[in-house]
C-alpha positions as CSV (number, residue, x, y, z in Angstrom):
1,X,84.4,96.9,85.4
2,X,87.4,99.0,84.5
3,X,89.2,97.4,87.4
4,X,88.4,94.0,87.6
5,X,91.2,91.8,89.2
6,X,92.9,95.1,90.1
7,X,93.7,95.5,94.4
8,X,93.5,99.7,95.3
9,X,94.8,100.8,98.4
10,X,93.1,104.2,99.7
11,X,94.1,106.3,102.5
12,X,92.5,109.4,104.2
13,X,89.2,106.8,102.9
14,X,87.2,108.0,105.8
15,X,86.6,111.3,104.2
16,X,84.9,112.5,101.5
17,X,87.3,112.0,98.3
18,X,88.5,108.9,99.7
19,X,85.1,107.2,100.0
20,X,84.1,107.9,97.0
21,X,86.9,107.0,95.8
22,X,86.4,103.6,97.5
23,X,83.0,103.2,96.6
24,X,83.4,104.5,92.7
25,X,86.4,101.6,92.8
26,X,84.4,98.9,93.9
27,X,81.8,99.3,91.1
28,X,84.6,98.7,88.8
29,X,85.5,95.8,90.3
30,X,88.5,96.4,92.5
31,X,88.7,94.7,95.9
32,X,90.0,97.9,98.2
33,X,91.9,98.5,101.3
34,X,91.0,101.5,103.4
35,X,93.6,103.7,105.3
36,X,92.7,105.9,107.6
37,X,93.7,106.9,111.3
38,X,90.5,106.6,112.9
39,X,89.0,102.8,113.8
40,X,85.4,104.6,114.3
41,X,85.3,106.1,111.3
42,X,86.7,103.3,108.9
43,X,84.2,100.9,110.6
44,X,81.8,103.8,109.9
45,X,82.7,103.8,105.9
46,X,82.7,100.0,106.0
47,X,79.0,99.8,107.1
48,X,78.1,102.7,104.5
49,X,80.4,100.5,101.5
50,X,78.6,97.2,102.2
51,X,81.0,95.2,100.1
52,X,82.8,92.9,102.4
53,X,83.9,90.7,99.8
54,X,85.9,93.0,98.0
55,X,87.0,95.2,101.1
56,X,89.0,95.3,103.9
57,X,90.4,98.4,106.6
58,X,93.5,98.7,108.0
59,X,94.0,101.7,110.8
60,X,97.1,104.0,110.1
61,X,98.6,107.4,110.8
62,X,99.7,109.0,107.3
63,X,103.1,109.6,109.2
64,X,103.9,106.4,110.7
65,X,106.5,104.8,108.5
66,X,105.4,100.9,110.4
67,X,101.9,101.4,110.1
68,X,102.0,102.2,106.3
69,X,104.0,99.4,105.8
70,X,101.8,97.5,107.8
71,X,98.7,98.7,105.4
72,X,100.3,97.4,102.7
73,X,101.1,94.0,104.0
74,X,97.8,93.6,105.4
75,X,96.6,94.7,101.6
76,X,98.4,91.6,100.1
77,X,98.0,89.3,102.9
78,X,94.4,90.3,102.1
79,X,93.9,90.0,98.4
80,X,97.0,89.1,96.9
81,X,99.1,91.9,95.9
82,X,99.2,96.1,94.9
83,X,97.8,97.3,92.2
84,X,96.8,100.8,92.8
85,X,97.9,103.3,95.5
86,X,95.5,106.3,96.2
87,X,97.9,108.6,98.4
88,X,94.9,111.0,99.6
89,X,95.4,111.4,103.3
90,X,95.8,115.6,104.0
91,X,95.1,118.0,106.1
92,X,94.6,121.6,105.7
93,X,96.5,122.7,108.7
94,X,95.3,126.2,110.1
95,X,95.2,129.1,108.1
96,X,96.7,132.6,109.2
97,X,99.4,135.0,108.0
98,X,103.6,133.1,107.9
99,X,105.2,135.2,110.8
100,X,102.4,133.8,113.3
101,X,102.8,130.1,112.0
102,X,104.4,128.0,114.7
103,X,106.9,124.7,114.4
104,X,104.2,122.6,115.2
105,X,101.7,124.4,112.8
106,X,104.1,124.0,109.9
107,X,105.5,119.9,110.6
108,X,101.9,118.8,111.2
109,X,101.0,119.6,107.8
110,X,104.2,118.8,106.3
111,X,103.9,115.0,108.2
112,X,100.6,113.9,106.6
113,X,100.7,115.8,103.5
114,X,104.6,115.2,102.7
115,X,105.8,112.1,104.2
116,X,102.9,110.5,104.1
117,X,102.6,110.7,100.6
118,X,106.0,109.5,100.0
119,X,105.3,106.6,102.7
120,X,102.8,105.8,100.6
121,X,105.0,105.4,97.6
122,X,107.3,103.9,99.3
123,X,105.8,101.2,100.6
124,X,103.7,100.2,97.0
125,X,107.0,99.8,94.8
126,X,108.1,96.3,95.8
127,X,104.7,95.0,95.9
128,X,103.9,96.3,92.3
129,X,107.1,95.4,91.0
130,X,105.7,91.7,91.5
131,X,102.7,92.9,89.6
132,X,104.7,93.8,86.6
133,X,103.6,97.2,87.5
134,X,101.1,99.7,89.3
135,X,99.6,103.5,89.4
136,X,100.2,105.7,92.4
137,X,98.2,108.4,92.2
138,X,98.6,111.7,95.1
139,X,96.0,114.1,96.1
140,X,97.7,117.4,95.3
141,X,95.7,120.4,94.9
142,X,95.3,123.8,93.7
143,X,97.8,124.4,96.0
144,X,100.4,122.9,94.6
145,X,100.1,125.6,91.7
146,X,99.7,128.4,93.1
147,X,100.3,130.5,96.4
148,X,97.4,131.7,98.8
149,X,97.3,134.0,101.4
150,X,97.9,132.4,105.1
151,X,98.2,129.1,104.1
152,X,101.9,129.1,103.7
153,X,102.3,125.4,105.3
154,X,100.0,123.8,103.3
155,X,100.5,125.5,100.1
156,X,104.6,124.0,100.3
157,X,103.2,120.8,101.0
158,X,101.0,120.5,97.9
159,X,103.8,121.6,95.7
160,X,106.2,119.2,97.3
161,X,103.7,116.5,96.2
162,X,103.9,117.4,93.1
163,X,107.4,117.4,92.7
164,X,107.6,114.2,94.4
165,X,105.2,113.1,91.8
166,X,107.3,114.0,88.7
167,X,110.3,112.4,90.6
168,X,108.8,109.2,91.1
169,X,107.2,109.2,87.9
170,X,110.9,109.3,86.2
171,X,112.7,106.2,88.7
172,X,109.6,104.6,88.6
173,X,108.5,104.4,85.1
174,X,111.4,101.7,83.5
175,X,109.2,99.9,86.4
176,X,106.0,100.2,84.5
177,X,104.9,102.0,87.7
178,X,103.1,104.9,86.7
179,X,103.0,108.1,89.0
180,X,100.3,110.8,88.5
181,X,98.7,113.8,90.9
182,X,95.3,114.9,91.2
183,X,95.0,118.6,92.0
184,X,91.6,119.4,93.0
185,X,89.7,123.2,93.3
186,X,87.2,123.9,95.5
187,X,85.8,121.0,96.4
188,X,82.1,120.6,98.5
189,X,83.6,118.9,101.7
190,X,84.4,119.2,105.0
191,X,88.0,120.8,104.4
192,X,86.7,122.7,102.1
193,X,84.6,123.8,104.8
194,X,87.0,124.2,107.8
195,X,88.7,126.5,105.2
196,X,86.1,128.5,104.5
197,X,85.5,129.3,108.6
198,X,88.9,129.6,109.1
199,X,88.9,132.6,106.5
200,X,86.0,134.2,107.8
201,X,84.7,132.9,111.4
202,X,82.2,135.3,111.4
203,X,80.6,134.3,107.9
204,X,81.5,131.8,106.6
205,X,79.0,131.5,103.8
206,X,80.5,135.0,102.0
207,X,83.4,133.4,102.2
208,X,82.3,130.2,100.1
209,X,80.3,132.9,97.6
210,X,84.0,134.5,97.4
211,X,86.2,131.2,96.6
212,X,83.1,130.4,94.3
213,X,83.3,133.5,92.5
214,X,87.0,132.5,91.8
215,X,85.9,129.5,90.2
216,X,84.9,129.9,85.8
217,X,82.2,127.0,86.3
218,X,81.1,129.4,89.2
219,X,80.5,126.5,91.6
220,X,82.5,124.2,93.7
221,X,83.4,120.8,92.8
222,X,82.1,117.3,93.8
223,X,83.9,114.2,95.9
224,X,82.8,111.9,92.8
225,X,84.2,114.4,90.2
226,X,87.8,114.0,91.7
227,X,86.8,110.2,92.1
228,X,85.8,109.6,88.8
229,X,89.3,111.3,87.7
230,X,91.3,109.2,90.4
231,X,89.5,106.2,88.4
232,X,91.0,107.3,85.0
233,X,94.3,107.5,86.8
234,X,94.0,104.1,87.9
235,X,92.9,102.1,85.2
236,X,94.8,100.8,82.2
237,X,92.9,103.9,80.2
238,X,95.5,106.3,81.0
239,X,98.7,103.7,80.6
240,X,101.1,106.7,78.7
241,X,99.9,109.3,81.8
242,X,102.7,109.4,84.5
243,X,104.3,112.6,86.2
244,X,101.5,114.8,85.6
245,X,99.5,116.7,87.4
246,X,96.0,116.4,86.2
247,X,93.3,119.4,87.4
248,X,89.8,119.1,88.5
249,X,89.2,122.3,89.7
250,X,86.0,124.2,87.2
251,X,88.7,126.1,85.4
252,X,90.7,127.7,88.3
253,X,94.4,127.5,87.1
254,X,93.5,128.5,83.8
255,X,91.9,132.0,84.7
């Protein structure tokens, strides 16, 4: 019970890191809002969580500055205070070379995966301030190490969490608010899979054997392997971690 007494708040929980995510967090004892855009879908995860006690849903675009603060309020109204903030809501936008990238293309991607990452920060410091202290922890990526071909909006917007990370991480620590990313690799989900078609419409599956092949553990990664990291992130384990961004990606940066 690595998080007994401890209140998470997880958004993007209606997809695959973020419920299990949720559900790894309620084992350890947390009680856990879910964030997510979609009333169907968190109702959905709710059913498949079956822990009523310890959970509650709150609906919420990434990008709407009232409706994160909302979350948050309904988190403490809820169960008390903030104690953990799992910033995972993203999207991978569409993939195709920078000169045929629209406006639109670009601020849709830079709205959930920027601002509503810092939303999310935002909104957690006051709250965990009266805790005597909190983590944050933000999905990152891959991405936010290294450039990829024709995914020029999302690759800026996984570097700008980072460096909004290690900011954070430096105002925030005097706080006892810790700060950390989590930069997943390939991961078996549906992104991971919209990606993959996007690449390669026509066949998809050579493109996953491809992105595998890029991988040194030669295969992609699990939702519960980034969970279980996310965990270490959010317990009192990793109390001297803060501005980092911690990999779980079979190798990938290091080759």
């Amino acid at each position: 019970m690595r998080l007994q007494g401890k209140v998470a708040i997880i958004t993007g929980a209606t997809g695959g890191i973020g419920e299990a995510t949720a559900k790894l967090f309620l084992k350890e004892g947390a009680k856990v809002m879910l964030v997510g855009r979609s009333s169907e879908k968190l109702n959905s995860t709710r059913k498949r969580l079956a822990a009523d006690a310890q959970l509650a849903h709150h609906v919420a675009d990434a990008a709407d500055e009232a409706a994160n603060a909302a979350a948050v309020a309904a988190a403490i109204e809820a169960f008390g205070g903030v104690d953990i903030m799992i910033a995972n809501a993203g999207t991978e936008g569409v993939v195709k070379p920078l000169e045929e990238h629209t406006m639109a293309d670009f601020e849709d991607v830079l709205r959930t995966n920027v601002l509503g990452v810092w939303l999310s920060m935002k909104y957690c410091v006051e709250p965990m301030k009266k805790r005597g202290g909190g983590s944050i922890v933000a999905l990152s990526s891959i991405a936010g190490m290294i450039g990829f071909p024709r995914m020029i909006p999302y690759i800026a917007s996984k570097h700008a969490v980072f460096g909004m990370v290690k900011t954070a991480a430096l105002e925030l620590a005097g706080l006892n608010i810790r700060v950390n990313a989590i930069g997943p690799g390939p991961i078996a989900n549906r992104m991971m899979g919209s990606l993959e078609a996007q690449m390669s419409p026509d066949d998809p599956k050579s493109q996953h054997e491809v992105l595998k092949g890029l991988v040194p553990m030669k295969r992609y990664g699990t939702n519960e392997e980034v969970a279980h990291l996310a965990l270490f992130l959010a317990s009192d384990e990793s109390s001297y971690c803060t501005g980092g961004m911690h990999m779980v990606d079979g190798g990938f940066i290091a080759s």
